[in-house]
CHARMM internal coordinates of N, CA and C (Angstrom, degrees):
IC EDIT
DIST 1 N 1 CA 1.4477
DIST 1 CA 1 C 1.5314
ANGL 1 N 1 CA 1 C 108.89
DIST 1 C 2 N 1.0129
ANGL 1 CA 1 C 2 N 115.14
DIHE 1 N 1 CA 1 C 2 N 150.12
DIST 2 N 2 CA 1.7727
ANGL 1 C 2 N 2 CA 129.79
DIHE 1 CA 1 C 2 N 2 CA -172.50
DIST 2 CA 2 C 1.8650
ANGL 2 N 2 CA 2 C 105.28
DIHE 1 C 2 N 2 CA 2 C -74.87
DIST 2 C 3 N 1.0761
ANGL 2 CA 2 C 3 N 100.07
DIHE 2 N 2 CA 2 C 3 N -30.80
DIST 3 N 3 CA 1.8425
ANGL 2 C 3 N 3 CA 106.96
DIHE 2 CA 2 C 3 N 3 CA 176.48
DIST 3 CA 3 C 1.6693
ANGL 3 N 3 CA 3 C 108.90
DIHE 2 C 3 N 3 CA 3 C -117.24
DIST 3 C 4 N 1.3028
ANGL 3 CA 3 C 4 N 106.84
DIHE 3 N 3 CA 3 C 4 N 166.98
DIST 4 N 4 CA 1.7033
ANGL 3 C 4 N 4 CA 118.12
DIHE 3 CA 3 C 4 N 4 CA -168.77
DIST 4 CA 4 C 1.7138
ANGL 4 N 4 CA 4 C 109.37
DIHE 3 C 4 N 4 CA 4 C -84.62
DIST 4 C 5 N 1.4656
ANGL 4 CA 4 C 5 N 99.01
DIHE 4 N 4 CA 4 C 5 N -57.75
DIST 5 N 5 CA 1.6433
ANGL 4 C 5 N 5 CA 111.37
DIHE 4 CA 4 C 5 N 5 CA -179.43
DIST 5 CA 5 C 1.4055
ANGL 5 N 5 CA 5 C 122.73
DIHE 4 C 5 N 5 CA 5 C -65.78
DIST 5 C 6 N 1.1262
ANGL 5 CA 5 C 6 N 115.16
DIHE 5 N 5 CA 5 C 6 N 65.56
DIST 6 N 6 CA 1.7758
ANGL 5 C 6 N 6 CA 117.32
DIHE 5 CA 5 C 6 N 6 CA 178.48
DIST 6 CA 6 C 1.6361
ANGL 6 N 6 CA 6 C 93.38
DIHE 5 C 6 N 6 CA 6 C -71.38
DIST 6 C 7 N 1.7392
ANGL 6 CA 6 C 7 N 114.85
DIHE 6 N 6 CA 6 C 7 N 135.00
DIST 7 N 7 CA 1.2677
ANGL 6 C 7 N 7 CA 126.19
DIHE 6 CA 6 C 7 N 7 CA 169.58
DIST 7 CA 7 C 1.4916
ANGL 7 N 7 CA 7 C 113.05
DIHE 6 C 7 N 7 CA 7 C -101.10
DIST 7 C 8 N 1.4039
ANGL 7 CA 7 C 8 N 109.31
DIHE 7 N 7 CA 7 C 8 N -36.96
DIST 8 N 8 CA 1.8803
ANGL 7 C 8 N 8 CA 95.38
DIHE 7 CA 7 C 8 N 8 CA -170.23
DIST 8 CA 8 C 2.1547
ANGL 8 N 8 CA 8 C 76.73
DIHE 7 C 8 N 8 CA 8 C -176.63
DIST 8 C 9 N 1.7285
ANGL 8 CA 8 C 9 N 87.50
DIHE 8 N 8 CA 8 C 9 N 153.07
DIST 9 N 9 CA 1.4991
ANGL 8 C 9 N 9 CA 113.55
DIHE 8 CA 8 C 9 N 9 CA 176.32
DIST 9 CA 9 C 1.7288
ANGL 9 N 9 CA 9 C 113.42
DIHE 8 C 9 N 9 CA 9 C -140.49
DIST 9 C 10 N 1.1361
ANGL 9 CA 9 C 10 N 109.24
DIHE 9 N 9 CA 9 C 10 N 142.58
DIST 10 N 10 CA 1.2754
ANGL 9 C 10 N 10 CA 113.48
DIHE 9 CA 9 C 10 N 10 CA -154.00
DIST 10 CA 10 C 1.5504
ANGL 10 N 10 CA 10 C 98.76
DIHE 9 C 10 N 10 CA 10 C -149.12
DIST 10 C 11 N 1.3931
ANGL 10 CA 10 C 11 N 111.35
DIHE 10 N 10 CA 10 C 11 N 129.29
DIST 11 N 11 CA 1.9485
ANGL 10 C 11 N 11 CA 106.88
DIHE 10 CA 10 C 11 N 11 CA 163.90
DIST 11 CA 11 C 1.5223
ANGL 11 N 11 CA 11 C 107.61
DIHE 10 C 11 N 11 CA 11 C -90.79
DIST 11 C 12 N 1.2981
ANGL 11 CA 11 C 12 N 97.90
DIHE 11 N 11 CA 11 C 12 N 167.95
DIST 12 N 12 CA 1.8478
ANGL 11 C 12 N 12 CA 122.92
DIHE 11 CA 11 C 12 N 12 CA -151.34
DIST 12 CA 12 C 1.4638
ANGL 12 N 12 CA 12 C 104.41
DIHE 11 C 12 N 12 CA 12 C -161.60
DIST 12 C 13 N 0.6088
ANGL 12 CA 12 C 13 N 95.29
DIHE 12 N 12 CA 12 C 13 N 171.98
DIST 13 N 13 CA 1.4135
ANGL 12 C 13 N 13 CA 130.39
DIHE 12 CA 12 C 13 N 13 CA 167.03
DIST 13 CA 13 C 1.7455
ANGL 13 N 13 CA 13 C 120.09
DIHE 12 C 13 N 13 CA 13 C 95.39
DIST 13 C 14 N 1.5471
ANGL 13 CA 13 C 14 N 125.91
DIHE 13 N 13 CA 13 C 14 N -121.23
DIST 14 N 14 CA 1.3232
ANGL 13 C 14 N 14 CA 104.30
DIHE 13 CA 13 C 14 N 14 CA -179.61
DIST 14 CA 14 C 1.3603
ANGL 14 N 14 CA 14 C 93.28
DIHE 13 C 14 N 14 CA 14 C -123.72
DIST 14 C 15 N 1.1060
ANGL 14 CA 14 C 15 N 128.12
DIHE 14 N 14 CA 14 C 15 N -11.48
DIST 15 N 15 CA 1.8120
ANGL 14 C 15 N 15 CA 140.69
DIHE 14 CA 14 C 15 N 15 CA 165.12
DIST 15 CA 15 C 1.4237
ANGL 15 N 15 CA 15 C 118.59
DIHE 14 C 15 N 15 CA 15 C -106.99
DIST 15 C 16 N 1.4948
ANGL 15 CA 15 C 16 N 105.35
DIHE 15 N 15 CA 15 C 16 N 0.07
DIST 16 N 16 CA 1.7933
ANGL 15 C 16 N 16 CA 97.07
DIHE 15 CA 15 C 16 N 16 CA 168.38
DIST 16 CA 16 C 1.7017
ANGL 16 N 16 CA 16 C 109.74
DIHE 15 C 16 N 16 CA 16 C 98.21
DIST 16 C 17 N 1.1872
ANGL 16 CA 16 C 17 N 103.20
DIHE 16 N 16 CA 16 C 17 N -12.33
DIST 17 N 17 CA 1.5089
ANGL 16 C 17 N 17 CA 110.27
DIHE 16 CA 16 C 17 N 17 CA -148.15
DIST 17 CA 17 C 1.7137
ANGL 17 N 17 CA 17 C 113.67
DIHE 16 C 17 N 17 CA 17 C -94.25
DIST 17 C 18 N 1.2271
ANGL 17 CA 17 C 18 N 115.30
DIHE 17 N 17 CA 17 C 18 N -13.22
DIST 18 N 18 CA 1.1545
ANGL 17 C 18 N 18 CA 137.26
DIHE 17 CA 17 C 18 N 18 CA 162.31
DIST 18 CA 18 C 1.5444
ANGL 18 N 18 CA 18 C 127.27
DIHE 17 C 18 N 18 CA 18 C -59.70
DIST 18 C 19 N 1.1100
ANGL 18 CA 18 C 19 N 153.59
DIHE 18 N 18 CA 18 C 19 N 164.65
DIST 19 N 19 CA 1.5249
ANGL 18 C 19 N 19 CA 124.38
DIHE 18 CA 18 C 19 N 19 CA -175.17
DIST 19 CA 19 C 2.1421
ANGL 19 N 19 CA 19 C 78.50
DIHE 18 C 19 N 19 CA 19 C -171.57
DIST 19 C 20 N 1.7003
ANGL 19 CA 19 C 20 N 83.72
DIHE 19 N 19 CA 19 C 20 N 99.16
DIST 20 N 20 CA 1.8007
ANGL 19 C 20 N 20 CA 90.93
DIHE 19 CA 19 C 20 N 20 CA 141.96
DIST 20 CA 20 C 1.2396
ANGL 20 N 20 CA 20 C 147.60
DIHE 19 C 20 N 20 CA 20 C -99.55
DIST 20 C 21 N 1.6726
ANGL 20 CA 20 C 21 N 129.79
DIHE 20 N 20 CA 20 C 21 N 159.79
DIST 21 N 21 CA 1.1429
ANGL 20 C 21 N 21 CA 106.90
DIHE 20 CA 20 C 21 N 21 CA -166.57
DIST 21 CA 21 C 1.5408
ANGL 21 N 21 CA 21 C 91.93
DIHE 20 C 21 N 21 CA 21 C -165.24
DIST 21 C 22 N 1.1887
ANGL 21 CA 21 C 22 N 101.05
DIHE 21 N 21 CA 21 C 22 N 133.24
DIST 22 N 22 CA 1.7839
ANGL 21 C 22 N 22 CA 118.42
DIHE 21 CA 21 C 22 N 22 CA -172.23
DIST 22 CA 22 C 1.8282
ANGL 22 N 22 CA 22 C 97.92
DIHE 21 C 22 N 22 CA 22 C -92.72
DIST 22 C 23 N 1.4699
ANGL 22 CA 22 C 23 N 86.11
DIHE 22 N 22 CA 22 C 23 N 170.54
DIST 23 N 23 CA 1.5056
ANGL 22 C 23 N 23 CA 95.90
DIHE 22 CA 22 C 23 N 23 CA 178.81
DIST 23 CA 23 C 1.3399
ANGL 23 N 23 CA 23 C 91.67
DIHE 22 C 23 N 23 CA 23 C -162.83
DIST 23 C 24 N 1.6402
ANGL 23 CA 23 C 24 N 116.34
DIHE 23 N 23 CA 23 C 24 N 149.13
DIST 24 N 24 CA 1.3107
ANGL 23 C 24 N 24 CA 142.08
DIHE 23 CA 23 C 24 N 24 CA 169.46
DIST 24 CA 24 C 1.7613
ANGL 24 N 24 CA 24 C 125.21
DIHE 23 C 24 N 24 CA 24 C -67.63
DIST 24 C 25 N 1.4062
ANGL 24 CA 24 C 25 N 114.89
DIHE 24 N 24 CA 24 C 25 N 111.21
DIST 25 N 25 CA 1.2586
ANGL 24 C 25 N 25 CA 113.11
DIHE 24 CA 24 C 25 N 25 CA -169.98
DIST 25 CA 25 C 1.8855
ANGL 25 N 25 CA 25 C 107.79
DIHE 24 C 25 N 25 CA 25 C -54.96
DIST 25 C 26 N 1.2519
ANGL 25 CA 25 C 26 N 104.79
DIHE 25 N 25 CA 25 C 26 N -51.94
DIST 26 N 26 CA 1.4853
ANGL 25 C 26 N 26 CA 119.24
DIHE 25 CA 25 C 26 N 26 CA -168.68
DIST 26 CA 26 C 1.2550
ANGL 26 N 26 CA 26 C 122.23
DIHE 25 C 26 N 26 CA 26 C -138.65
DIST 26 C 27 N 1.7056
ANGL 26 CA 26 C 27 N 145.62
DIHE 26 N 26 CA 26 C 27 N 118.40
DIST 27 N 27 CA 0.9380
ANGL 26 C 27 N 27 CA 125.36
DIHE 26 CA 26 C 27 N 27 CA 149.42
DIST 27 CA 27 C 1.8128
ANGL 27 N 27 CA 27 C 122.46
DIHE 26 C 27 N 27 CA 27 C -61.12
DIST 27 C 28 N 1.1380
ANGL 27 CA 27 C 28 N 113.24
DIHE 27 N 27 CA 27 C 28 N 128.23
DIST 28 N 28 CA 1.2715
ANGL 27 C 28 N 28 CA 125.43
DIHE 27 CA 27 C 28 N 28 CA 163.63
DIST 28 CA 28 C 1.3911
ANGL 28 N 28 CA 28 C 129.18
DIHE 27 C 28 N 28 CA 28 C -70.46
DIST 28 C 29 N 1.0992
ANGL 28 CA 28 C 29 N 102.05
DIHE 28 N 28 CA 28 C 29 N -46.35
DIST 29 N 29 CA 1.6204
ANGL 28 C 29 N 29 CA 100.68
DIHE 28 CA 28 C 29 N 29 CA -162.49
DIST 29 CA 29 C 1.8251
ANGL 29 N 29 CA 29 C 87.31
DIHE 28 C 29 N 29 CA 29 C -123.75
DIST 29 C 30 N 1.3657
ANGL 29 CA 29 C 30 N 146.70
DIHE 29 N 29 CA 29 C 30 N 85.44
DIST 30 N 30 CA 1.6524
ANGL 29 C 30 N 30 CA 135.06
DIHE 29 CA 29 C 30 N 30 CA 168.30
DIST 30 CA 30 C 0.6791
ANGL 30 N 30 CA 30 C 110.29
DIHE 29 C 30 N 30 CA 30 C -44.55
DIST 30 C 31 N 1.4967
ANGL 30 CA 30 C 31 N 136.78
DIHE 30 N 30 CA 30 C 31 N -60.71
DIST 31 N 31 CA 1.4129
ANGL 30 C 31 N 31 CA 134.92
DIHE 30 CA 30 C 31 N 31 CA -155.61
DIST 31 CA 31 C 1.8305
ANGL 31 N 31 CA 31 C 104.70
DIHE 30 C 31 N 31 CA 31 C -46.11
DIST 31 C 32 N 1.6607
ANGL 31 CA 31 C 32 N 102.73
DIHE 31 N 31 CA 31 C 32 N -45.70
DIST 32 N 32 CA 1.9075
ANGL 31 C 32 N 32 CA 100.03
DIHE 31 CA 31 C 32 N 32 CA -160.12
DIST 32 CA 32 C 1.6806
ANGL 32 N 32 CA 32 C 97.98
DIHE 31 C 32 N 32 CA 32 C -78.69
DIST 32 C 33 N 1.5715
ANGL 32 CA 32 C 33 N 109.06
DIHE 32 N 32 CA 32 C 33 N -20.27
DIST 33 N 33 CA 1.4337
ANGL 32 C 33 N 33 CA 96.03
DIHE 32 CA 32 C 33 N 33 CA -165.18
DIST 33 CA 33 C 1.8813
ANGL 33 N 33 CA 33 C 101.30
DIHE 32 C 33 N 33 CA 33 C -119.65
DIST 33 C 34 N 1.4358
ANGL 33 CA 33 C 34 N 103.71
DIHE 33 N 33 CA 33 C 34 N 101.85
DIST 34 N 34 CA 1.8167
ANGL 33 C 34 N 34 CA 101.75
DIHE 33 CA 33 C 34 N 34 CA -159.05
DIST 34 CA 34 C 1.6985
ANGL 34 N 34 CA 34 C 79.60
DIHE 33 C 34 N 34 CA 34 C -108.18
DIST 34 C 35 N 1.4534
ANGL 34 CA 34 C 35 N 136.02
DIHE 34 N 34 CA 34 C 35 N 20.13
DIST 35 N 35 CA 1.2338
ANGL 34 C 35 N 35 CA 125.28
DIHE 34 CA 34 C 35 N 35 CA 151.52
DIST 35 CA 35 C 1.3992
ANGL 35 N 35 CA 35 C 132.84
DIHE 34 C 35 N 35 CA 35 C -71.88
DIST 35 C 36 N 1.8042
ANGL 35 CA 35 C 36 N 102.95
DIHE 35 N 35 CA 35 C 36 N -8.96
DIST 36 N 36 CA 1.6386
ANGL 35 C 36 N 36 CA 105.29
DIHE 35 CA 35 C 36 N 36 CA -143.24
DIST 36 CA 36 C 2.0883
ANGL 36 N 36 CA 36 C 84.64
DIHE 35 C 36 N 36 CA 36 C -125.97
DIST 36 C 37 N 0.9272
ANGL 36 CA 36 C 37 N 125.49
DIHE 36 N 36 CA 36 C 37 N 156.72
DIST 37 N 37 CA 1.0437
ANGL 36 C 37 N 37 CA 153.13
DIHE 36 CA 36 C 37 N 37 CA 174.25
DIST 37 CA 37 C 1.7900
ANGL 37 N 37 CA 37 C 107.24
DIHE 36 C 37 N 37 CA 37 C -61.19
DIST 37 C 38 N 0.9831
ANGL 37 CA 37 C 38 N 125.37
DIHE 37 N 37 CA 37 C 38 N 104.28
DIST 38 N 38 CA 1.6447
ANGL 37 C 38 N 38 CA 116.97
DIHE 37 CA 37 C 38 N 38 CA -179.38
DIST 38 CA 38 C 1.3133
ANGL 38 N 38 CA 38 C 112.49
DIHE 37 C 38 N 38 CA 38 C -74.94
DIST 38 C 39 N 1.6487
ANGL 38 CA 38 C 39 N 112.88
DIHE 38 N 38 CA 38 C 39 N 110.22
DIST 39 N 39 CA 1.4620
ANGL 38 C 39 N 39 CA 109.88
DIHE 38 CA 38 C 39 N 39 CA 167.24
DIST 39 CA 39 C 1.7186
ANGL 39 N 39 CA 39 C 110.94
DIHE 38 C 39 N 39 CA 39 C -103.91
DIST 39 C 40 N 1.4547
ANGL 39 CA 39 C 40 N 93.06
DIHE 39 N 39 CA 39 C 40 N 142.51
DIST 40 N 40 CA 1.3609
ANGL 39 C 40 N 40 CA 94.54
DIHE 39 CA 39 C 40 N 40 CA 164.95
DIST 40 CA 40 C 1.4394
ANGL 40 N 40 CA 40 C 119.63
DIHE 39 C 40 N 40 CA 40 C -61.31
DIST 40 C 41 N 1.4988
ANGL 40 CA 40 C 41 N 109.54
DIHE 40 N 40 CA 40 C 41 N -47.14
DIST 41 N 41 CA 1.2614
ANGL 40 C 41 N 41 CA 130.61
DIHE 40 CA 40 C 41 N 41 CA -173.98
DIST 41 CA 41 C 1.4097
ANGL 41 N 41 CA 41 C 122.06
DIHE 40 C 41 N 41 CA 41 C -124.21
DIST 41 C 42 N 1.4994
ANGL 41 CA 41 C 42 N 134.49
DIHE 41 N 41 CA 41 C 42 N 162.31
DIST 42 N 42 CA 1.4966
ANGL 41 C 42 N 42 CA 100.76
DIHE 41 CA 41 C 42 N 42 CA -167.68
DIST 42 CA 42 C 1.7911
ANGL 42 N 42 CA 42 C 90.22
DIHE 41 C 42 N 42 CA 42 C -110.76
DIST 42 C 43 N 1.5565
ANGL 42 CA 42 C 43 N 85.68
DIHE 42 N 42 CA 42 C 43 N 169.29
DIST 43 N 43 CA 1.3630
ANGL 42 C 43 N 43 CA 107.34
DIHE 42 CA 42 C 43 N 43 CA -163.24
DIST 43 CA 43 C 1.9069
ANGL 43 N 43 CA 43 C 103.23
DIHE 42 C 43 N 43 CA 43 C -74.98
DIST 43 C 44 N 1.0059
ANGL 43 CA 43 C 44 N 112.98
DIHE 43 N 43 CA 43 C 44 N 164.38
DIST 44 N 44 CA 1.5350
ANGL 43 C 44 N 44 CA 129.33
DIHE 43 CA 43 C 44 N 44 CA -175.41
DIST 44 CA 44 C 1.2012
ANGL 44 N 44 CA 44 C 87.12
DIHE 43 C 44 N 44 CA 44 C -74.58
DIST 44 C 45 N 1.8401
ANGL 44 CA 44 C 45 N 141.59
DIHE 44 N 44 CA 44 C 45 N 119.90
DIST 45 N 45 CA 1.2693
ANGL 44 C 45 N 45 CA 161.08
DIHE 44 CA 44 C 45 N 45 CA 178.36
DIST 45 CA 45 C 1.2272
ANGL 45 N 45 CA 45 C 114.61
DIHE 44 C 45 N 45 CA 45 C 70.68
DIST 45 C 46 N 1.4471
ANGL 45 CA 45 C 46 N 121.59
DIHE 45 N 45 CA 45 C 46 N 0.16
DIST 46 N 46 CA 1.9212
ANGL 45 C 46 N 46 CA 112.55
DIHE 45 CA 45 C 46 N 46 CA 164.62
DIST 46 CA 46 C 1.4521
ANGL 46 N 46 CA 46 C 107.07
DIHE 45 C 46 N 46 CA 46 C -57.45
DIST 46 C 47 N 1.6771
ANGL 46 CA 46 C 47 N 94.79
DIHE 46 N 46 CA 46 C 47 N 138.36
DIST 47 N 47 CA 1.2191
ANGL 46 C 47 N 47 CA 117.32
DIHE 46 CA 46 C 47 N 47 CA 173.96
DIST 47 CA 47 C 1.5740
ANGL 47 N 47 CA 47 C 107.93
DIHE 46 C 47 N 47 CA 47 C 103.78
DIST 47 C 48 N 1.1493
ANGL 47 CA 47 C 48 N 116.05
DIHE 47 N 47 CA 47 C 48 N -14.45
DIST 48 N 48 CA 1.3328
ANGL 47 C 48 N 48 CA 127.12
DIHE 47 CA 47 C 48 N 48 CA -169.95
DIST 48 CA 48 C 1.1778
ANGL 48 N 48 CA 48 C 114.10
DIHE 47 C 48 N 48 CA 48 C -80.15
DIST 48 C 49 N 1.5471
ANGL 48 CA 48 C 49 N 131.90
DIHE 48 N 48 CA 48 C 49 N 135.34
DIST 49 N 49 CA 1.5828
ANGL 48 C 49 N 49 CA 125.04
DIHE 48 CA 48 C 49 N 49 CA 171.37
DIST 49 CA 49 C 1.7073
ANGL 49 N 49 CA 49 C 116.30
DIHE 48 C 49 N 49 CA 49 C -97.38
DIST 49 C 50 N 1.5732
ANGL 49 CA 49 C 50 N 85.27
DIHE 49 N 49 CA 49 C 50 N 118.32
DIST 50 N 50 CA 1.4949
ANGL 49 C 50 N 50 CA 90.23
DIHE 49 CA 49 C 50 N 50 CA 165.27
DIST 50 CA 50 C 1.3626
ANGL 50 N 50 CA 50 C 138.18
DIHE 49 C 50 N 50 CA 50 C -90.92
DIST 50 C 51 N 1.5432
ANGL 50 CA 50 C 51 N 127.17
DIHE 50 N 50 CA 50 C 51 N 144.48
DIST 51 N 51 CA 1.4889
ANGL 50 C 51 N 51 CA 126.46
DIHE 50 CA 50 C 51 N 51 CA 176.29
DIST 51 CA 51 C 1.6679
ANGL 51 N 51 CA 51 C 93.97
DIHE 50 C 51 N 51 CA 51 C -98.48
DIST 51 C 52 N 1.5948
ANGL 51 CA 51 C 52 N 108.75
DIHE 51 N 51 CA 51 C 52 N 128.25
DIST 52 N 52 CA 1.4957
ANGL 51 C 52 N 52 CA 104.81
DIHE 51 CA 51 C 52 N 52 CA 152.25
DIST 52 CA 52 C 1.6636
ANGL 52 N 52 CA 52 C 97.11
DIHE 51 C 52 N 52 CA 52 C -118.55
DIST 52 C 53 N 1.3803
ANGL 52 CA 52 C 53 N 93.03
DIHE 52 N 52 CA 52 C 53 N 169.76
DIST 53 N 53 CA 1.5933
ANGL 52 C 53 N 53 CA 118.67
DIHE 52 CA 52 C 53 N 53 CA -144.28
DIST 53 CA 53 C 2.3085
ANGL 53 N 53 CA 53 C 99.95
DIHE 52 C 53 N 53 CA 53 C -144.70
DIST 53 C 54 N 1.2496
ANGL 53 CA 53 C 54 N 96.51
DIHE 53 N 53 CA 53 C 54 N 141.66
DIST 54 N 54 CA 1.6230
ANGL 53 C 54 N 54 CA 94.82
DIHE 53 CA 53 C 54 N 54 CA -178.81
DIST 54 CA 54 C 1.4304
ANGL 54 N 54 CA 54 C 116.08
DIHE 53 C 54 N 54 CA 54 C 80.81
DIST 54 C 55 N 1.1559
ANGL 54 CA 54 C 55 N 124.91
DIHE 54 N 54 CA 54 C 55 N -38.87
DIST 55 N 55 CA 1.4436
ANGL 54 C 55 N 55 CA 119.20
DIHE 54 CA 54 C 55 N 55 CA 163.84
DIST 55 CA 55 C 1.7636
ANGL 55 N 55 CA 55 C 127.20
DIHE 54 C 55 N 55 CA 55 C 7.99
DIST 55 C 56 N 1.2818
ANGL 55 CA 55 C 56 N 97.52
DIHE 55 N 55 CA 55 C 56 N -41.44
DIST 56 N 56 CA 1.7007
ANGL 55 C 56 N 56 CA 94.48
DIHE 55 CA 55 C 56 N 56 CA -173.72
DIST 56 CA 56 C 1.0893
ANGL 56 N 56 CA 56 C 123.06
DIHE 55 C 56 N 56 CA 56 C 76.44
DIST 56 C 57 N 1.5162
ANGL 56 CA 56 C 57 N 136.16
DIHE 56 N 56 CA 56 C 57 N 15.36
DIST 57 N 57 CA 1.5473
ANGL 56 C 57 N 57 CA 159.54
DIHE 56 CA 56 C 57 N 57 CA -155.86
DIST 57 CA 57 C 1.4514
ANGL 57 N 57 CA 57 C 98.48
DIHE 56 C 57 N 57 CA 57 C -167.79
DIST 57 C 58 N 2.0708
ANGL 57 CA 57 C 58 N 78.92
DIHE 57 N 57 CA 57 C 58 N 157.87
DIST 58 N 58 CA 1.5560
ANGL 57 C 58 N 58 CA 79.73
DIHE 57 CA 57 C 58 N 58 CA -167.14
DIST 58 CA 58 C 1.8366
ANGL 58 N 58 CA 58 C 83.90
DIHE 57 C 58 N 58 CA 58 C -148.37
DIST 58 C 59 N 1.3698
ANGL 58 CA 58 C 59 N 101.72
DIHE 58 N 58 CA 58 C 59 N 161.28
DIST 59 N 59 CA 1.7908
ANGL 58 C 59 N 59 CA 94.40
DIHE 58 CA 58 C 59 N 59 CA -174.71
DIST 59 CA 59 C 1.6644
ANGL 59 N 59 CA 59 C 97.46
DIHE 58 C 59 N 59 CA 59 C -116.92
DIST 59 C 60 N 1.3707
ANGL 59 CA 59 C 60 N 98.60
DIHE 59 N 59 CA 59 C 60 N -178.32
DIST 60 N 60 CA 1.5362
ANGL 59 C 60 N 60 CA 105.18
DIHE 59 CA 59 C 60 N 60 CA -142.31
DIST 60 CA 60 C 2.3019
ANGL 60 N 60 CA 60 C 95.01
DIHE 59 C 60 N 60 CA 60 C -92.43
DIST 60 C 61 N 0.6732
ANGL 60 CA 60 C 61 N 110.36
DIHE 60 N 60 CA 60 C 61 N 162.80
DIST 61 N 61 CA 1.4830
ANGL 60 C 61 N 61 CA 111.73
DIHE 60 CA 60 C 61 N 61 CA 170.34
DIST 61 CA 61 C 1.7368
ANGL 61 N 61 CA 61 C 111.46
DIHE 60 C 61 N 61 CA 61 C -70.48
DIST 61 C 62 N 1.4685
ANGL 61 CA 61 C 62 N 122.05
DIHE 61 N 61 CA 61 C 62 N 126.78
DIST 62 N 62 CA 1.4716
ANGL 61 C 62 N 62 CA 105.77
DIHE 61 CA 61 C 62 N 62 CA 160.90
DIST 62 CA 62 C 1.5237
ANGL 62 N 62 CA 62 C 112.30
DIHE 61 C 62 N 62 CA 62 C -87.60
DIST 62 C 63 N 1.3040
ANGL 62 CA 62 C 63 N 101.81
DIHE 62 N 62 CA 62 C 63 N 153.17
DIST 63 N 63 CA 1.7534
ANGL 62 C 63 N 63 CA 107.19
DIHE 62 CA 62 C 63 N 63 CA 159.90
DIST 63 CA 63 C 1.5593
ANGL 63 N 63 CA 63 C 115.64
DIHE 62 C 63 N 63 CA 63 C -66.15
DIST 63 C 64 N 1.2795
ANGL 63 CA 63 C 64 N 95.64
DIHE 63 N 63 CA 63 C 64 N 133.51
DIST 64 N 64 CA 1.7523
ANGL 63 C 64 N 64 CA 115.19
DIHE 63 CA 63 C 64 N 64 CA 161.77
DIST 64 CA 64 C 1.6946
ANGL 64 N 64 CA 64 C 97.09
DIHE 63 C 64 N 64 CA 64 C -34.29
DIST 64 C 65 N 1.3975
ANGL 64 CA 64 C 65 N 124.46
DIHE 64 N 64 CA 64 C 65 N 140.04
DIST 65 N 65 CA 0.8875
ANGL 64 C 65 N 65 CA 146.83
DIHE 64 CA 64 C 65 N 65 CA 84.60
DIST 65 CA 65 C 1.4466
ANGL 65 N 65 CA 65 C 116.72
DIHE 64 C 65 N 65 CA 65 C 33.71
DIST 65 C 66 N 1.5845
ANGL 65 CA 65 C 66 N 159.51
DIHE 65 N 65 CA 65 C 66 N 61.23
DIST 66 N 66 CA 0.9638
ANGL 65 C 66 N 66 CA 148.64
DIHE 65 CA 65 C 66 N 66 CA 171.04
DIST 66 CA 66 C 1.7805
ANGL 66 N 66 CA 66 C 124.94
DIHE 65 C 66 N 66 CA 66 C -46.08
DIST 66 C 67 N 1.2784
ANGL 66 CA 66 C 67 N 104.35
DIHE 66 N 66 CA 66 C 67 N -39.05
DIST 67 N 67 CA 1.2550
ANGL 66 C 67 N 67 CA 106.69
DIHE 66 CA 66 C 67 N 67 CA -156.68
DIST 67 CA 67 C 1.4596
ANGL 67 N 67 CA 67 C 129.68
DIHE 66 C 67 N 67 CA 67 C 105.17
END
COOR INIT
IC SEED 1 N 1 CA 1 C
IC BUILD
């Protein structure tokens, strides 16, 4: 990935086959968050969500939501 702080990845699209994935512009506070990479400054596209594409995998369907 082009940035350090990946937060969460998820498939999409209309066959599954797509795969997004967010990333964190800035940690604020290091000390509370010792998961995330300490930037002084943020990186050129943190925070940004990416679509990758071609993978060759595909993710599974969730269930609706019942209520």
């Amino acid at each position: 990935m082009p940035v350090r702080n990946i937060t969460s990845a998820m498939f999409g699209g209309d066959k599954l086959d797509e795969l997004y994935v967010t990333s964190i512009a800035r940690v604020k506070h290091p000390a509370v968050h010792d998961l995330f990479a300490k930037e002084a400054k943020p990186q050129y596209l943190a925070g940004s969500l990416f679509k990758m594409t071609g993978l060759g995998v595909r993710g599974l369907p969730e269930p609706r939501f019942a209520g």
